[in-house]
C-alpha positions as CSV (number, residue, x, y, z in Angstrom):
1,X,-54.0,25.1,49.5
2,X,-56.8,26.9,47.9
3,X,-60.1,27.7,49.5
4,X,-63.6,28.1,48.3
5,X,-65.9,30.0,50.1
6,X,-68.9,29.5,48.6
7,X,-68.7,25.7,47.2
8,X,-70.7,23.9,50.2
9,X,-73.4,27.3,50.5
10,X,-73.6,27.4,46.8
11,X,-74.3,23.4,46.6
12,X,-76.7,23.0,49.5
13,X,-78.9,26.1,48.0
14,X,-78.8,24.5,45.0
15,X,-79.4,21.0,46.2
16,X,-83.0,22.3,48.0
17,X,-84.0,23.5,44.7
18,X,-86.6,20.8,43.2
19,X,-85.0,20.6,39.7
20,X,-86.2,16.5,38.8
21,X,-86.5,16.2,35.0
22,X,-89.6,14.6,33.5
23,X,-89.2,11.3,31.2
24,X,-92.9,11.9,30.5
25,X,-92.5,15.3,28.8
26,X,-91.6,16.2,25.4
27,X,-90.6,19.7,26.1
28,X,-87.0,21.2,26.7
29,X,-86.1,21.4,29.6
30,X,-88.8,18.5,30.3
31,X,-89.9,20.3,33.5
32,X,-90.6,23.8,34.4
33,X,-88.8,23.4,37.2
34,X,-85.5,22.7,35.3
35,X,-86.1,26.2,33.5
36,X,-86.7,27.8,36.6
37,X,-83.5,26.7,38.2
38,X,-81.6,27.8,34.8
39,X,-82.6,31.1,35.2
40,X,-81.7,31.4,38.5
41,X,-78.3,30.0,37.4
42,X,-77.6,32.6,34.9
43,X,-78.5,35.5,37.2
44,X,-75.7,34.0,39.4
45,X,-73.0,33.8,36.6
46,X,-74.2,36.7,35.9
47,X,-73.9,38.8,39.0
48,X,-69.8,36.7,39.5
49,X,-68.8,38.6,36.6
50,X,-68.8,36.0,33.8
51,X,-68.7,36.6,30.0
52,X,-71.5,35.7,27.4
53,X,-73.9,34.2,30.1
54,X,-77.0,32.7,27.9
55,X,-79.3,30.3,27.2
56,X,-79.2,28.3,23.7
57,X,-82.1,28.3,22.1
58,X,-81.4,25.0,20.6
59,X,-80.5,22.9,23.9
60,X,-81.9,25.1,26.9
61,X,-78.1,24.7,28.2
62,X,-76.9,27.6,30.1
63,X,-73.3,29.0,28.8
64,X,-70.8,31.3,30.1
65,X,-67.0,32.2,29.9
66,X,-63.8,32.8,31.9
67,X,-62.3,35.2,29.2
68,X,-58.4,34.3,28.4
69,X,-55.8,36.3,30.3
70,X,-52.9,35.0,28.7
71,X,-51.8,35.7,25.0
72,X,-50.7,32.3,24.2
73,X,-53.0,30.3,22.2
74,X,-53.7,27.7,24.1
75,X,-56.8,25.2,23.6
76,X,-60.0,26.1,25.1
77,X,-61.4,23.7,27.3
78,X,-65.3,23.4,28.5
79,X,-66.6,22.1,31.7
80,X,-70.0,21.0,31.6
81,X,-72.5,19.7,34.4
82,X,-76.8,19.1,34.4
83,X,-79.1,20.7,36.6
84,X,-81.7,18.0,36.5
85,X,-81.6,15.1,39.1
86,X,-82.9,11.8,38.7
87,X,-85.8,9.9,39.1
88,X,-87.0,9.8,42.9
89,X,-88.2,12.4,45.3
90,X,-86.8,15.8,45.2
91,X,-88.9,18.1,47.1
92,X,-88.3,19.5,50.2
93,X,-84.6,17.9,50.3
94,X,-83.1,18.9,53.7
95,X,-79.6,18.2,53.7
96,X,-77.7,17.0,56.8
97,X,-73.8,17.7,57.7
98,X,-71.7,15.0,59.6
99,X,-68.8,16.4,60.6
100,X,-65.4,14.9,61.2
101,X,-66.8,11.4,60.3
102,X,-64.8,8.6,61.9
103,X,-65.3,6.4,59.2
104,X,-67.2,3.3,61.4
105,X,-70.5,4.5,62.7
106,X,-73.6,4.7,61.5
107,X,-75.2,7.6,60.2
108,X,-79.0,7.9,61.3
109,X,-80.8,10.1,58.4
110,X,-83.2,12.0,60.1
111,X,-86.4,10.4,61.5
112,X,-87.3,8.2,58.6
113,X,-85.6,5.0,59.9
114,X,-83.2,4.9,57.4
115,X,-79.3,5.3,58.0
116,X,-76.2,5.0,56.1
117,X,-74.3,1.9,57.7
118,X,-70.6,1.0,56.9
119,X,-71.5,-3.0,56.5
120,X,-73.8,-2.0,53.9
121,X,-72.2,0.6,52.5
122,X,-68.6,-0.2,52.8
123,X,-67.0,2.9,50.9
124,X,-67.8,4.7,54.1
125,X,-64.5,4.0,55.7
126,X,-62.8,6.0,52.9
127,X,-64.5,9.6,54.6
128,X,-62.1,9.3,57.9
129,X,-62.2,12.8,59.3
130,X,-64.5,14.1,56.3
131,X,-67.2,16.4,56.8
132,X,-70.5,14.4,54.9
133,X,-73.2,15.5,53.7
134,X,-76.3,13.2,53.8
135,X,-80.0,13.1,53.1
136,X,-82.8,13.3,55.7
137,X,-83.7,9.7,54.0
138,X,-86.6,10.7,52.7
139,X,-85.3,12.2,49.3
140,X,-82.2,11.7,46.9
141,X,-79.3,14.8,47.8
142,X,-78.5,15.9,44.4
143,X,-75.0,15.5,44.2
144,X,-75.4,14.1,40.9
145,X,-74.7,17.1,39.5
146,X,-75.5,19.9,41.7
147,X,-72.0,19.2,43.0
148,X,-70.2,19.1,39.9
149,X,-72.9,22.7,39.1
150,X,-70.9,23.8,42.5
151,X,-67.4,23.0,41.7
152,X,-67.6,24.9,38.4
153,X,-69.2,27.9,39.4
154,X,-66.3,27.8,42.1
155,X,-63.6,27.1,39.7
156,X,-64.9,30.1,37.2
157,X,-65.6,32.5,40.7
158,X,-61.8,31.4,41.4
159,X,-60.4,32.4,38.0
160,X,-62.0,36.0,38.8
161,X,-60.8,36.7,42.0
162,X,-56.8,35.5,40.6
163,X,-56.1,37.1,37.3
164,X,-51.9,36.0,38.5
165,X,-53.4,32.2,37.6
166,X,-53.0,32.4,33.9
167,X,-55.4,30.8,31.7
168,X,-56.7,30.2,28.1
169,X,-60.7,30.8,27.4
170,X,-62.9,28.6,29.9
171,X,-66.0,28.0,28.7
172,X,-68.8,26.4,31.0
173,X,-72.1,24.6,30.3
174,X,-75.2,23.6,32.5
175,X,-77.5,22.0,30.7
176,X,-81.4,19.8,31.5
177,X,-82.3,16.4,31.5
178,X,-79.2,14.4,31.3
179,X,-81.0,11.7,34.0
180,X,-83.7,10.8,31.5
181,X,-81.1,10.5,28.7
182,X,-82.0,13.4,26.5
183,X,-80.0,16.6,28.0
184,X,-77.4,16.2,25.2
185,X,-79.3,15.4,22.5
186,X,-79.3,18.8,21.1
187,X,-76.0,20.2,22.3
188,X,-74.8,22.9,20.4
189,X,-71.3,22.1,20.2
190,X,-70.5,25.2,17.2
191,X,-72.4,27.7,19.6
192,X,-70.2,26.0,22.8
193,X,-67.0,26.6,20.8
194,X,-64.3,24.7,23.1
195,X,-61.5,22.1,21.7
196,X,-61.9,20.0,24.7
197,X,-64.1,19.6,27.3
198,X,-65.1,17.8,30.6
199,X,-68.2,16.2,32.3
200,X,-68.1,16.8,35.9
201,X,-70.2,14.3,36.9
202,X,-68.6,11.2,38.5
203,X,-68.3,9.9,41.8
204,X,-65.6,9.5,44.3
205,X,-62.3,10.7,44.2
206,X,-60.0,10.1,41.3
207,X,-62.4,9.0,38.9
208,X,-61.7,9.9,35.4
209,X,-63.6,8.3,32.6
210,X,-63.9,7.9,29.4
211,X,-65.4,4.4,28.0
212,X,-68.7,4.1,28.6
213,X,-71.7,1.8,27.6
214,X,-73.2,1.5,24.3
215,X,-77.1,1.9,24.8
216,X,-80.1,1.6,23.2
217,X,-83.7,0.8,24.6
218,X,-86.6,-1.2,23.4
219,X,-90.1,-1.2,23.8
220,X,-92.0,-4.5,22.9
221,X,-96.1,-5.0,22.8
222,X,-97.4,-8.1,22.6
223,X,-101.2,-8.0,21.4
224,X,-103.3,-10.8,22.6
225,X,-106.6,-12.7,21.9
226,X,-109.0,-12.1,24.5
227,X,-112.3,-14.6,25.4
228,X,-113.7,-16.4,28.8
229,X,-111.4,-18.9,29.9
230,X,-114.4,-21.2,29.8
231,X,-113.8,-21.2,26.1
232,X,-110.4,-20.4,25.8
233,X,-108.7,-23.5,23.9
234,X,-107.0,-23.4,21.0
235,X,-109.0,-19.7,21.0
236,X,-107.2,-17.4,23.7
237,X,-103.5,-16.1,23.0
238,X,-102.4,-15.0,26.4
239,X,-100.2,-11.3,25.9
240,X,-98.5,-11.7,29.4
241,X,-97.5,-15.3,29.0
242,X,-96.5,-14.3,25.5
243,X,-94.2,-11.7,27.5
244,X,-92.8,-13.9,30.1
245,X,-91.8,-15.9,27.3
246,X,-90.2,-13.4,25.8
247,X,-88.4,-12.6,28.4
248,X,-87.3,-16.1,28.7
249,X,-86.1,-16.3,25.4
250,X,-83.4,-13.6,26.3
251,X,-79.7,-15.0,27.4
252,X,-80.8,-16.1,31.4
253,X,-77.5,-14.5,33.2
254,X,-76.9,-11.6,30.9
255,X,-78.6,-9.4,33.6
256,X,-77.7,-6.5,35.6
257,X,-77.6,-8.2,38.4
258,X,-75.1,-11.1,37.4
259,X,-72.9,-9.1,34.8
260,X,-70.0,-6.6,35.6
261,X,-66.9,-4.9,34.6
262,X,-67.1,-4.7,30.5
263,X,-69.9,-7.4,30.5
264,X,-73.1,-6.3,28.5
265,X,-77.2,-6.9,29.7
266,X,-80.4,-7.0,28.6
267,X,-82.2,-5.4,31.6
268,X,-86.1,-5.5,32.0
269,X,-87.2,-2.1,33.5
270,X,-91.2,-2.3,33.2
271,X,-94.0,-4.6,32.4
272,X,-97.2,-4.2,32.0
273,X,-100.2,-5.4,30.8
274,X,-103.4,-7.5,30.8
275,X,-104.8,-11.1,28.7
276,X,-105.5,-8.6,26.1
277,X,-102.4,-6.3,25.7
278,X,-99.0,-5.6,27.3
279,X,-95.4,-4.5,27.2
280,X,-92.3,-4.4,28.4
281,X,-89.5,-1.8,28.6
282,X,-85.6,-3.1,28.2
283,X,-82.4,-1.4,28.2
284,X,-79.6,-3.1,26.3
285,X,-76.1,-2.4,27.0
286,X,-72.4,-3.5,25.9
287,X,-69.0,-1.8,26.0
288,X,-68.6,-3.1,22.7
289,X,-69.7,-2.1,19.0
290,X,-69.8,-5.4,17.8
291,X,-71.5,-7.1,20.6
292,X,-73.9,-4.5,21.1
293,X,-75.1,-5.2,17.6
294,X,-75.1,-8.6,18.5
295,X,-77.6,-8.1,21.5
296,X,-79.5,-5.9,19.5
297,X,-80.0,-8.7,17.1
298,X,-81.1,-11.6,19.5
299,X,-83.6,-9.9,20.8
300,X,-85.2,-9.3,17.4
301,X,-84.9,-12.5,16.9
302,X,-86.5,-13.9,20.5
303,X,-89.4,-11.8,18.6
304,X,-89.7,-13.1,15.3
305,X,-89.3,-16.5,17.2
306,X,-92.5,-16.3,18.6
307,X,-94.3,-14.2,16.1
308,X,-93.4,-17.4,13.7
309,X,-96.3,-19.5,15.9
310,X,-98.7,-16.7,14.5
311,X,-100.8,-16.0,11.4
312,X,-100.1,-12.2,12.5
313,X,-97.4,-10.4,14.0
314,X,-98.0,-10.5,17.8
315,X,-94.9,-9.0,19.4
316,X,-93.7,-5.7,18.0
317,X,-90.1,-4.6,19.0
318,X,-89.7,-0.7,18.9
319,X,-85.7,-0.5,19.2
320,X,-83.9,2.9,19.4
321,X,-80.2,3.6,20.0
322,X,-79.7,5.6,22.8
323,X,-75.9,6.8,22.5
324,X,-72.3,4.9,22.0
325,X,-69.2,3.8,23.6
326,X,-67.1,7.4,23.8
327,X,-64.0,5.5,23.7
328,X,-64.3,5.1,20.2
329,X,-63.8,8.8,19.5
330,X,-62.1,9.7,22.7
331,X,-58.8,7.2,21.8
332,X,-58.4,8.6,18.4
333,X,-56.6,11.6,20.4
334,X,-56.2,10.6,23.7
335,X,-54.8,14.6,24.6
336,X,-58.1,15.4,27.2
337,X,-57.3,12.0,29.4
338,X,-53.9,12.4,29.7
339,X,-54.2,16.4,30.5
340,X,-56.8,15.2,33.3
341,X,-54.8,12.7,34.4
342,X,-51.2,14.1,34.9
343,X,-53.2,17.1,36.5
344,X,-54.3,14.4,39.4
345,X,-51.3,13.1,39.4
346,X,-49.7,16.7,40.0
347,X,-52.2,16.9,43.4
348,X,-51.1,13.6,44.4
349,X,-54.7,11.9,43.4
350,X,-54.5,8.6,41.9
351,X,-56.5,8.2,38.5
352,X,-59.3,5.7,38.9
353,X,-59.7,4.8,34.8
354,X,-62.5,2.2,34.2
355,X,-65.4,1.4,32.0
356,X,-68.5,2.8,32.8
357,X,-71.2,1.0,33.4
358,X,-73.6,3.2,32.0
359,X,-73.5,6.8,30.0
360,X,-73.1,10.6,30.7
361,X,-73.4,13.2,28.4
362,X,-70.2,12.9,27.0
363,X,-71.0,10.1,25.3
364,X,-73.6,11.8,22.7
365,X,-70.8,15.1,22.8
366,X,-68.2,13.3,22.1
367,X,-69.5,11.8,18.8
368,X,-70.6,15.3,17.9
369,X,-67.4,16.3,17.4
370,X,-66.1,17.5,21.2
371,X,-64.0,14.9,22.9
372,X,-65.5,15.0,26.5
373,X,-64.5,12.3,29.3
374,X,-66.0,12.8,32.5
375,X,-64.2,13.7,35.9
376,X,-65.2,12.9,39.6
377,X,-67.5,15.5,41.5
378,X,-67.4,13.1,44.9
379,X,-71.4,11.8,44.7
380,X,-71.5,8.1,46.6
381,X,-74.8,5.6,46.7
382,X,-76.0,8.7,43.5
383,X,-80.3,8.6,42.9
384,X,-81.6,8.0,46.2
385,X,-82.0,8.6,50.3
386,X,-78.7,7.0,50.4
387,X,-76.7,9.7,48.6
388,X,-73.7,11.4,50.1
389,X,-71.2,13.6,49.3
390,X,-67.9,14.6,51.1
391,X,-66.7,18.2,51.5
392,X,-63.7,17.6,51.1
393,X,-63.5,15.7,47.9
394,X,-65.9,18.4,46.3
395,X,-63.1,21.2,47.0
396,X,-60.1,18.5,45.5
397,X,-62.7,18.6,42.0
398,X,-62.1,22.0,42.3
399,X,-58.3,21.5,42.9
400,X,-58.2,19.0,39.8
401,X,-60.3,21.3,37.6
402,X,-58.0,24.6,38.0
403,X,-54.9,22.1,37.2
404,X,-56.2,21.1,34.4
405,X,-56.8,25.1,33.1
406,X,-53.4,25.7,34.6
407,X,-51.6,22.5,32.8
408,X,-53.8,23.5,29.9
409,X,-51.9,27.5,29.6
410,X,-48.5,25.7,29.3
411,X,-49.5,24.1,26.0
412,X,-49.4,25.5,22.5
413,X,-52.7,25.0,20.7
């Protein structure tokens, strides 16, 4: 069996690199950090050995190659990862290992008083005889994606060091600010230049995905009439009870928290607000087109509901799309799953196919012309002090990723 010998250094340097994204900027990257840690990354591709290591102007993504060292023309395939992680605290991350975890105790992480326990966190018997890798509990890890950043660099620093495994053109991207939902909005697939290509971003082992959500978000402001409550009959138009009932206008157990498998919400993220003025931030999600436009449509109308009581519009719905079910363009020429799939199958890895309930960046790629479903990179409880990843299932990533490249040479483009 292969080895990598500098996967689990290369991901726990990378993890203690602050590298959060900024939903607040409207720069790219959106955080200074995220350009710091890009540079870093192409001095490193840079000093493996790598071809055509830069940065696109248009997308801040960070590109490099594995030349071809095999005449046939075969496709060339692109494996792409983000740098940023997601929204909760990422200084000072100090990573723990657990070796040889016997799947049933718990884990203490650190001295915060937190600790990963298998009643609560059940997938933990599945890591029997792993080596873990934990937070301290007082920040997220990183895994998502500084382990799927790992596993390429290890796949390309592979490729290098075995010219006898024969391969067509690899290309590989790192790109900003997929966790705030606008890393691949300007992804320059032309400059890219692969026929297929892969997310590694998913979670546990096996998991190979390509439906995901169709999103959009929404921003509502309600604008309210203001006076002492001494004098406030017939006179006062309360903005937060005009929100609550809002909210209560919207479909009661089409939530996040009662909804699963292909089943679509409407999910509240923020209000705020006073007599005078609020608002409210929603996500709204289905698996499919039809529906989504559906959801989209009710909760205009839960708007012009209560802005029909009015002389003037009161609630203002801001609605944007966000990105759309990959599936759509994904079965149309179902070549990339089956290549990922038969490759797991080769290693004796069961493909885990389901919809995902959210997005990844393959979702805005794939509609820009570059079928890309997403493949595991072994991140469990992903976006806080819970996170973990096994060592393990980070080195079979590796093992799936080279199959694929190696199942990929034996075609004719």
């Amino acid at each position: 069996m292969a080895t990598y010998p500098h996967l689990i250094s290369d991901f726990l340097s990378f993890v203690k690199i602050n590298s959060r994204s900024d939903e607040t900027s409207t720069t790219i990257p959106s955080s200074p950090r995220e350009t710091a840690f890009l540079q870093q990354l192409m001095t490193k591709l840079t000093d493996l050995g790598l071809s055509d290591v830069e940065q696109d102007a248009q997308s801040a993504y960070v590109f490099a190659t594995v030349p071809a060292n095999t005449d046939r023309p075969v496709k060339t395939l692109g494996f792409i990862s983000h740098i940023d992680t997601a929204d909760f605290n990422a200084e000072n991350i100090q990573p723990q290992i657990v070796e040889n975890y016997d799947g049933h105790s718990v884990i203490k992480l650190g001295t915060s008083g937190y600790d990963l326990d298998p009643k609560v966190f059940a997938n933990l018997k599945n890591y029997t005889g792993h080596t873990l890798i934990t937070t301290d509990g007082n920040t997220l890890l990183g895994a998502d994606d500084k382990a799927g950043v790992a596993e390429i660099i290890s796949v390309a620093e592979y490729l290098l060091a075995h010219p006898e495994v024969k391969h067509g053109k690899i290309r590989l991207g790192f790109g900003p600010d997929e966790e705030i939902g606008t890393g691949a909005d300007h992804f320059n697939v032309p400059a890219f230049g692969a026929d297929y290509a892969y997310t590694v971003d998913g979670g546990p082992l096996g998991e190979l995905e390509y439906e995901t959500f169709n999103a959009a978000q929404a921003e509502v402001s309600f604008t309210g009439v203001n006076v002492h409550p001494a004098e406030a009959k017939d006179i006062m138009i309360n903005a937060l009870q005009l929100a609550v009932d809002f909210q209560n206008g919207l479909p009661a157990q089409e939530v996040p928290e009662h909804t699963s498998g292909r089943e679509g919400f409407y999910h509240l993220l923020a209000l705020d607000g006073t007599v005078d003025n609020a608002k409210m931030t929603y996500i709204i999600r289905d698996h499919d087109r039809a529906k989504f436009e559906d959801r989209k449509k009710t909760f205009q109308a839960v708007a012009d509901h209560l802005n029909a009581q009015f002389d003037v519009e009161r609630v203002h719905v801001n609605m944007k799309d966000q990105y759309y079910n990959m599936r759509e363009i994904i079965e149309k020429d179902m070549t990339v799953v089956e290549l990922a799939k038969q490759s797991m199958e080769k290693l004796g890895i069961k493909p885990v196919i389901y919809p995902v309930r959210g997005g990844t960046d393959g979702s805005k790629i794939s509609f820009m012309g570059l079928p890309t479903p997403n493949l595991f990179a072994g991140g469990e409880n992903m976006h806080g002090r819970f996170e973990y990843v096994s060592e393990q299932v980070m080195a079979k990533a590796v093992d799936v990723v080279l199959q694929i490249i190696t199942d990929n040479a034996q075609q004719t483009k």
